[in-house]
N, C-alpha and C positions, 0 to 999 in steps of 0.2 A: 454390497453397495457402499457409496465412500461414504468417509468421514471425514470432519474436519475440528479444528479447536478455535470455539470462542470463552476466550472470559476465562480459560482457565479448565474450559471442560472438552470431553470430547464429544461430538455432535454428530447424532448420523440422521443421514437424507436418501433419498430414495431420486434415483432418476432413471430414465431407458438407459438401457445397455447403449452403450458409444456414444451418449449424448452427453455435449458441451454445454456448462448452463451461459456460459460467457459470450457463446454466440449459438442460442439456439433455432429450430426448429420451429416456425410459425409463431404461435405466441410462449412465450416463457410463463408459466401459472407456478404462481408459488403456493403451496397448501399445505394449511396450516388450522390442524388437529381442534380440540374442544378439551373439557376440563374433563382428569381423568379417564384422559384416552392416549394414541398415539396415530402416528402416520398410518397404522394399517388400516385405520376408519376410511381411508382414501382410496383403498385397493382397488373398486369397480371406476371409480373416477380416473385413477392414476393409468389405469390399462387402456379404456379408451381415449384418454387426452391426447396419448402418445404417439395415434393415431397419425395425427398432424400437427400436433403442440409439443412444448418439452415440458413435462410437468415437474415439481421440485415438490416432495412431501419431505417435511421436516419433523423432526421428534421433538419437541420440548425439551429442554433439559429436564431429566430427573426421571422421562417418560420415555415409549417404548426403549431403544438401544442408545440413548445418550444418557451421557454420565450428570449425575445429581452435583450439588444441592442444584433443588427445584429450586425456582423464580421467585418472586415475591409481587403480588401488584403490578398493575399498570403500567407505572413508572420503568420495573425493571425490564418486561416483557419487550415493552416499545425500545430499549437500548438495545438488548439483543437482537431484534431484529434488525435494527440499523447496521448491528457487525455482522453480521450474517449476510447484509446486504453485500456489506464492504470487503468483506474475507471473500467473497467467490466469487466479486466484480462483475455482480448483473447488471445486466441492462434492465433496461425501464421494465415492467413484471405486471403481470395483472396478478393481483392479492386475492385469494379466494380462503376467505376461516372461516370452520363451523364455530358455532353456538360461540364459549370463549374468541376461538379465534377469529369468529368474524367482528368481535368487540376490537381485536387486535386490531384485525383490518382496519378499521374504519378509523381508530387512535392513529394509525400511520397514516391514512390518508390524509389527518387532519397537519401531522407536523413533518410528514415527508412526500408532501402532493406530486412534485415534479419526478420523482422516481417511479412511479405505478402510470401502467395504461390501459387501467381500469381496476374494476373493487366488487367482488364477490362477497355480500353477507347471508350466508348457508345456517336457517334457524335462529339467531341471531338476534341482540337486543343491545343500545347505547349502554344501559345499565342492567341490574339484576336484584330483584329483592331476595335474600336469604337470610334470614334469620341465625343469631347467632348459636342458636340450639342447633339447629341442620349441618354446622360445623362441628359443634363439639360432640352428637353423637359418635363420630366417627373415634375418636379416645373410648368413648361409653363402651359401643356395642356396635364394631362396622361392619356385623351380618346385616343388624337391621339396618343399617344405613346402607349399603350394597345394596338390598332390594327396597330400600325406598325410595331409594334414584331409578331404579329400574323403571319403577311404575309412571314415569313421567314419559317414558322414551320411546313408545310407538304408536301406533296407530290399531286401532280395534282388529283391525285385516292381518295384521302381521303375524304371522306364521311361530308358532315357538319354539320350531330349529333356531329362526334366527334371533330370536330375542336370547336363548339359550347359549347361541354362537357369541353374542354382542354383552350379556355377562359375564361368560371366560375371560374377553377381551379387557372389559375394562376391570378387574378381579385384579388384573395384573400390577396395578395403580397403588403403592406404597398407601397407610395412612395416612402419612405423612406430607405426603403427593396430592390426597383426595382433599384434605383441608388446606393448603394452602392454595388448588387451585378453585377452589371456593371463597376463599379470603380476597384471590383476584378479580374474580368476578365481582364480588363488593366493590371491588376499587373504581371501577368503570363509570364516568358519571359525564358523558356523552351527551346527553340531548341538547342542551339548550347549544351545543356547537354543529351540530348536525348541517347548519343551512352552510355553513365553510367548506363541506364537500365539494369540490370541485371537480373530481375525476369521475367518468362514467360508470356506473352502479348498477348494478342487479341484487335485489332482494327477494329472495327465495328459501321459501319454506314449507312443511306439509301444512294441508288445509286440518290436520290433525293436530299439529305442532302445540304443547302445552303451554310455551313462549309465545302464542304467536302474535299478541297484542308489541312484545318485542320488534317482529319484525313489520310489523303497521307501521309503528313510531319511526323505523329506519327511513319506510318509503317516503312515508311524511314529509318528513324534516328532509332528508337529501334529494334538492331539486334534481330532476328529470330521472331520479331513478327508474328502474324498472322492478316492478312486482308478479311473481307469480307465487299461487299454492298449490303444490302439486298432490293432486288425489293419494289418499290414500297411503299419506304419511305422517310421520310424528316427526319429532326431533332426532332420530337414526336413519333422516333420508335418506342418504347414501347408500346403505342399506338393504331401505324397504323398497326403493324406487327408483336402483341405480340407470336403467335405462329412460326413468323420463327425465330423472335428472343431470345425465347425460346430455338430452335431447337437448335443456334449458341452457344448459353451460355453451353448446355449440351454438345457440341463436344468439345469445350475449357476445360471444367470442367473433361469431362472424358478421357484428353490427359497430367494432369497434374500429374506428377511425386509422 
């Protein structure tokens, strides 16, 4: 799958085989990961999107196959994306980020409205309370820290292949990686700008979701949103409930203008 260089780094994405993202395939969706993760959290999303959409999963810098240094804050994330915009000359995109990246989303939406048409926020919250101890364990002792993030991340139902599957996955995430993309989630202080949302929104989350007062406050604040909680998920929707959450991206997708 290609890559390209922003900033100095090399950056890889994920798209279908033959697909142009400069003139795509239905709607262009750009998907964009969560903190200490990568694009492969997208796999059951990226396979069906493709169906009739061009999907674009991105790696973070630092994260799964793009080259480090990691990002830093808010600030840095929302510039990268901007080049990321500009380096592969998309057209207008519906933004779709989990957990971090729907915090992305909705930062873009707020200072690049006329390039998105529309905004996915998948688990997802304006802001994030963490504690400064929740970071520095990770220097301490980031077994326990591995599994005390695990414990926020599913749903009672969820199966322990996959919670099993979904700890390999994110294990892969440097230290160094796991605390700064926690540092960013700090940065995020979204609400009181929420009603500036102007582009069409879906906010979707499990009705299990540990954040999900997060994503309450999205629907709130961003007029005419749309909300749904899907049964029988946590914060690794994707995941646990890739076919309802499928289901929800196509009613979004086929309601949009």
């Amino acid at each position: 799958m290609p890559d390209i260089d922003i900033g100095k780094r090399r950056v890889h994405y994920e798209l279908p085989s033959g697909a142009d993202p400069a003139s795509p395939r239905g709607r262009l969706v750009l998907l964009v990961h969560g903190a200490i993760d990568s694009s492969t959290y997208w796999h059951h999303v990226h396979r069906h999107l493709q169906t009739h959409h061009t999907p674009l999963a991105v790696d973070l810098p630092g994260h799964g196959d793009s080259e480090g240094p990691v990002l830093r804050g808010a600030a840095e994330h929302l510039d990268f994306l901007a080049a990321l915009d500009a380096a592969l000359d998309l057209p207008r995109f519906v933004f779709c980020g989990h957990s971090m990246g729907g915090s992305m989303a909705v930062d873009f939406a707020l200072h690049h409205r006329h390039r998105l048409s529309g905004l996915v926020a998948l688990g997802s919250s304006p802001d994030w309370e963490i504690d400064q101890a929740e970071i520095d364990i990770w220097d301490v002792d980031p077994e326990e820290a591995s599994r005390g993030n695990l414990e926020y991340l599913f749903a009672k139902e969820t199966s322990q292949q996959a919670r099993d599957a979904y700890d390999r996955q994110l294990r892969k995430a440097s230290v160094a990686v796991c605390k700064a993309d926690l540092e960013t989630c700090r940065s995020f202080d979204l609400s009181s700008r929420l009603h500036e949302v102007t582009v069409p929104t879906a906010v979707i989350c499990g009705d299990q979701e540990a954040w999900i007062e997060g994503s309450r406050r999205l629907h709130e604040g961003i007029a005419g949103s749309r909300y749904e909680a899907i049964p029988a998920a946590g914060h690794a929707i994707a995941l646990e409930q890739p076919e309802a959450l499928n289901a929800a991206l196509d009613r979004f997708l086929e309601s949009l203008p």
